[in-house]
Every structure is written in C-alpha cells, then in structure tokens.
N, C-alpha and C positions, 0 to 999 in steps of 0.2 A: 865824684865817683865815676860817671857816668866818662871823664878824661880818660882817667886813670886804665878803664876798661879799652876803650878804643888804640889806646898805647899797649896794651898789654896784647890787641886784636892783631896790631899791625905787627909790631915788632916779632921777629924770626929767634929761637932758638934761645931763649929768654933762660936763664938758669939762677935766677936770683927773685927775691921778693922784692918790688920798686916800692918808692917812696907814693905816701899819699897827703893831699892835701895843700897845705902852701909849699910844702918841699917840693912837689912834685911842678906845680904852678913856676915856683922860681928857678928849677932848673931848665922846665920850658921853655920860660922865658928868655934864658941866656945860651941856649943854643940853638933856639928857631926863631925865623925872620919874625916881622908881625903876620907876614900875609901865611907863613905856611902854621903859625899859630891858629889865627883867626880859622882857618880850614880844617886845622884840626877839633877846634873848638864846634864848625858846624856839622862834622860827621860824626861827633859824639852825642851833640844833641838831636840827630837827625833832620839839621836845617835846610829849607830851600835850595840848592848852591847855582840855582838860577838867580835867586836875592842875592847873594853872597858874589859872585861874579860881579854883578851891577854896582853894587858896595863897590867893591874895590877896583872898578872900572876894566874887567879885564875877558880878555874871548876865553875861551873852551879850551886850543890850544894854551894859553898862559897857564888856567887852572889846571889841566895833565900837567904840565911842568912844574907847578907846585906841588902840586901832591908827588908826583914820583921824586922830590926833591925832597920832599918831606919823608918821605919810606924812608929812604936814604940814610937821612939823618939817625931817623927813630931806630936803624939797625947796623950804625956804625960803633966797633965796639967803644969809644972815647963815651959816646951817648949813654951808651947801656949802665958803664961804670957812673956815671952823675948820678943817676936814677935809680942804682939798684940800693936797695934797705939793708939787706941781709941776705947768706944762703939761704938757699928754702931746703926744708927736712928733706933727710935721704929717706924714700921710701922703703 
C-alpha cells in the first residue's frame, strides 16, 4: 500500500483509480528501470537514500537524475493508462 500511495503522491493530475497490489508491482515493473524502482520502493517506505545510493554505487548527482527520470515516467500518460483500475465516481 504504502507503493501505491507514494505513486498516487507523485503522479500529476491522476483521474482515474490505479491498480493495487501485484497489478500494481508488475506494471511497475515493466515500465521502470530496476534502479528507479528500487528508489521508488525507498521513498515509500521512507529509506535511508544515503544506504540506497551506496547499494547501487551512485553520487547524489545520478540519484536527482533518477528520481527526476522517475517523475517523468510515473506522469507520462502511456504510464498512467497501465495503472489506472477504473474511473473514479463523479462527484
């Protein structure tokens, strides 16, 4: 859940209900690297990303360029359509 959230944080202008669960995990999967996965995975669980840099052997500079590589991803609309469940209710 705790994914799910941090996807639903970042993404811009979201109009749909996304998928939860292993739906949500294997579309992940298939349209983010491992590295801007694993990054996503440690700002949802609120990881170290001073550990996490070390992990995957990379500066400060690399991790901004994932992450802003990752935004990217998570609010183009090809991305939005893999992940979204349903419309959500019209208010």
């Amino acid at each position: 859940m705790e994914i799910k959230n941090k996807v639903l944080e970042l993404v811009d202008k979201l109009s749909f209900e996304i998928k939860d669960g292993k739906e949500l995990d294997l579309a992940l999967k298939h349209k983010l690297t491992k590295k801007e996965l694993k990054l996503l995975k440690a700002l949802a669980f609120n990881e170290n990303l001073d550990e996490l840099k070390d992990k995957l052997k990379i500066d400060d500079n690399r991790l901004k360029d994932i992450k802003e590589r990752l935004i990217k991803k998570l609010n183009s609309e090809t991305f939005k359509q893999e992940i979204y469940e349903k419309p959500l209710k019209e208010l």
